[in-house]
Backbone as CSV, one residue per row, in Angstrom:
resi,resn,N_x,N_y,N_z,CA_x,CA_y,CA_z,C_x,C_y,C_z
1,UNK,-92.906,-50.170,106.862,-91.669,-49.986,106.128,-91.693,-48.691,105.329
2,UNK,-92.720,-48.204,105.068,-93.133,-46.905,103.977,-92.364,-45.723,104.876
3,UNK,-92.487,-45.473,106.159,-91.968,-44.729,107.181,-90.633,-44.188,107.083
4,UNK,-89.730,-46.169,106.986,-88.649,-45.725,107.072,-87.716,-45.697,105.739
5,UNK,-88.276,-46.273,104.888,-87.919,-45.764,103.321,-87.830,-44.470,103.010
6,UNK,-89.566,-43.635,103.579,-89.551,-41.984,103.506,-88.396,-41.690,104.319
7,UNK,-88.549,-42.090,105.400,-86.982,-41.336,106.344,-85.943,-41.340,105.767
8,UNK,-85.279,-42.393,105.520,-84.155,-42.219,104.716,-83.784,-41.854,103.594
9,UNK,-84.934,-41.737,102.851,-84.613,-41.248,100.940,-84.748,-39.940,101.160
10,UNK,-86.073,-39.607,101.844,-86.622,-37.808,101.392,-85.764,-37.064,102.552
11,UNK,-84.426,-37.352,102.531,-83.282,-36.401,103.479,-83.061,-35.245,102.741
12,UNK,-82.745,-36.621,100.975,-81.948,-35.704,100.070,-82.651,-34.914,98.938
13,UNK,-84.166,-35.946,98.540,-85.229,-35.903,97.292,-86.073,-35.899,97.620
14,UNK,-87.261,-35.496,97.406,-88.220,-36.176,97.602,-88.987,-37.375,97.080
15,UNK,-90.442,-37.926,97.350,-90.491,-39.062,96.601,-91.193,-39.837,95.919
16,UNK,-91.300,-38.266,95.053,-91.709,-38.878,93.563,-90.118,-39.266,93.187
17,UNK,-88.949,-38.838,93.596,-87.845,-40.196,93.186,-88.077,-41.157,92.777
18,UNK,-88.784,-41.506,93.807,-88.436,-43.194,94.316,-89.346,-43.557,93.754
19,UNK,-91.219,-43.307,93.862,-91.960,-43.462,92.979,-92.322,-43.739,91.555
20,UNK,-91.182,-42.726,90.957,-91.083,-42.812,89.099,-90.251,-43.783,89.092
21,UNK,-89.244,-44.630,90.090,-88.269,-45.418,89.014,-88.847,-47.099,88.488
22,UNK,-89.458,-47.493,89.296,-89.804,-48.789,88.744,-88.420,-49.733,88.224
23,UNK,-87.623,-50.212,89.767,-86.591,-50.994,89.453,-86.994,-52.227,89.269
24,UNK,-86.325,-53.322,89.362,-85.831,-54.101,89.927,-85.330,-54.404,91.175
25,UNK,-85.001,-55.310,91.849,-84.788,-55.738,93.428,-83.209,-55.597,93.038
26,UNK,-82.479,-55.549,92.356,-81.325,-55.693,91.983,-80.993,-54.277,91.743
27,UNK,-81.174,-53.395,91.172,-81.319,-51.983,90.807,-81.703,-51.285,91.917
28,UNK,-82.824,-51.601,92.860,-82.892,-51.186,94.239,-81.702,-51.285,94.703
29,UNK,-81.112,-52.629,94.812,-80.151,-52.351,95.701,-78.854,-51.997,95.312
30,UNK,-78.505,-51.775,94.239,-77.667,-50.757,93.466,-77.887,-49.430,94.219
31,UNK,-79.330,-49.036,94.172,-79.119,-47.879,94.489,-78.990,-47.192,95.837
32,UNK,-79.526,-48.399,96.906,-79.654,-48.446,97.977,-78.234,-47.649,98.443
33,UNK,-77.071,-48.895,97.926,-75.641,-48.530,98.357,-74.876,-47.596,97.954
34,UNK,-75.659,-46.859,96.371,-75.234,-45.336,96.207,-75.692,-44.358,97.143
35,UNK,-76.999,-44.360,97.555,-77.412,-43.420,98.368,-76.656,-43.201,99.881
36,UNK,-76.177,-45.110,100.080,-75.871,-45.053,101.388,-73.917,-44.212,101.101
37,UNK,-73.735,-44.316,100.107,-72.104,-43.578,99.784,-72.306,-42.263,99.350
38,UNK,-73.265,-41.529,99.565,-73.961,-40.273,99.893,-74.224,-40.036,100.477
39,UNK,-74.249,-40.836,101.768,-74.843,-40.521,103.095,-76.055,-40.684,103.727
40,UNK,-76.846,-41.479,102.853,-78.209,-42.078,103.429,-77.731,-43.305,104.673
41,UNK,-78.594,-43.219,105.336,-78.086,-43.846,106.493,-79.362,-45.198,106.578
42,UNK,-79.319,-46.407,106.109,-79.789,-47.460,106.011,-79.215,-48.657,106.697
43,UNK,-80.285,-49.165,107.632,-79.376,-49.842,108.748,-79.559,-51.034,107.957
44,UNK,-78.530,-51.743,108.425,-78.429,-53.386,108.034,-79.781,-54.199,108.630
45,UNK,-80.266,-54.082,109.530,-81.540,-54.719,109.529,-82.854,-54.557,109.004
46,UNK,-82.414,-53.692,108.579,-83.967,-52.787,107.663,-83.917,-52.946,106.039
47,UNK,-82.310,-53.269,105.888,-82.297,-53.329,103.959,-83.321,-54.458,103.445
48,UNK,-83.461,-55.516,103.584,-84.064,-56.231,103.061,-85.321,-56.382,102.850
49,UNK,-85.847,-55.704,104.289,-87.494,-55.370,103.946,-87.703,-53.650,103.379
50,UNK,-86.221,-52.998,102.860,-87.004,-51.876,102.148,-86.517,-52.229,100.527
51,UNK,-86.112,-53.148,100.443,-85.707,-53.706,99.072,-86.956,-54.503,98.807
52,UNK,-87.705,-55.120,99.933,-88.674,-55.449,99.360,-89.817,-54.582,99.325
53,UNK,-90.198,-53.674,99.879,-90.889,-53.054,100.083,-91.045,-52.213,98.661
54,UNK,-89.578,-51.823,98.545,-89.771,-50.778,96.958,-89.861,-51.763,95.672
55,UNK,-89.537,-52.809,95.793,-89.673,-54.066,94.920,-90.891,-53.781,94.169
56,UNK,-91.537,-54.257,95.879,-93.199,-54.442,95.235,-93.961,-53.624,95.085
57,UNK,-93.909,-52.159,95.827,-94.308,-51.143,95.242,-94.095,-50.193,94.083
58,UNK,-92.716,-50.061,93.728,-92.631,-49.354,92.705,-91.366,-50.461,92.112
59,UNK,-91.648,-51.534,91.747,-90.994,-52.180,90.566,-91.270,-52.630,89.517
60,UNK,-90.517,-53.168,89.047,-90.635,-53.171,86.774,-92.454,-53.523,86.849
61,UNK,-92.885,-53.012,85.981,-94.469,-53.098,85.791,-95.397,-52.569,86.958
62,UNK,-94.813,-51.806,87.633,-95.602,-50.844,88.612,-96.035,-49.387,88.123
63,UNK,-95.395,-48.935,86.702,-95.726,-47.835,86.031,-96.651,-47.427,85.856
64,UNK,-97.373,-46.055,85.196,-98.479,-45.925,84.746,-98.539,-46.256,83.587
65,UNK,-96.828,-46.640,82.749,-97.514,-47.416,81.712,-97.894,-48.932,81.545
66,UNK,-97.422,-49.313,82.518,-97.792,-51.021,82.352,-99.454,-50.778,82.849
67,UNK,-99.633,-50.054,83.871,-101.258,-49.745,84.168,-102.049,-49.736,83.059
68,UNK,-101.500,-48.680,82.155,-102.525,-48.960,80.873,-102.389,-49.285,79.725
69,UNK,-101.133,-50.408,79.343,-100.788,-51.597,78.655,-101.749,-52.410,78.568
70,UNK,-102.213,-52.680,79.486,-103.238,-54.166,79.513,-104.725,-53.449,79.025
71,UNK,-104.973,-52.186,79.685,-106.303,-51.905,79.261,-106.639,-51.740,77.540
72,UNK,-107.737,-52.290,77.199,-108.133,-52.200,76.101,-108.727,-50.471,75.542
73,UNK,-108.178,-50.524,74.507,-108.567,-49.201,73.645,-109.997,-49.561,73.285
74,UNK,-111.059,-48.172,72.958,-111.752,-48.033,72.336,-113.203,-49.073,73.144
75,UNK,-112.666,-49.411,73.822,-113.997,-50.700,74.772,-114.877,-49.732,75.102
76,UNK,-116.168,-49.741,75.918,-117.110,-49.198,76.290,-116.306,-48.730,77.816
77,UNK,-115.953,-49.308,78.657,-115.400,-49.599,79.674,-114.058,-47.959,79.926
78,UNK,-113.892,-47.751,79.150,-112.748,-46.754,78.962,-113.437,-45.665,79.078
């Protein structure tokens, strides 16, 4: 699915875009249907597994700050 996500987004951006936003599945697909009223060309059989696809890769708590939210300050480990 990474393939055809790159195919269709990096027409217009490239994708650290898509990378920095950390949506939601709902916000994905908000944006899905802006891009596609711009002219991204996203077939109907493919939306759902690239909604999931960006879901779980770059959604809410996929940041580099939720990455180092959890890690402890000042530990040996750091």
């Amino acid at each position: 699915m990474q393939a055809k996500v790159k195919a269709a987004c990096t027409q217009c951006h490239n994708a650290t875009r898509i990378t920095e936003q950390h949506m939601s599945r709902q916000q994905w697909s908000d944006q899905l249907e802006k891009m596609e009223g711009l002219g991204a060309v996203i077939p109907d059989a493919d939306r759902n597994a690239m909604l999931s696809y960006l879901t779980r890769n770059f959604g809410p708590g996929k940041g580099s700050a939720a990455k180092t939210a959890g890690k402890k300050t000042g530990s040996p480990a750091d």
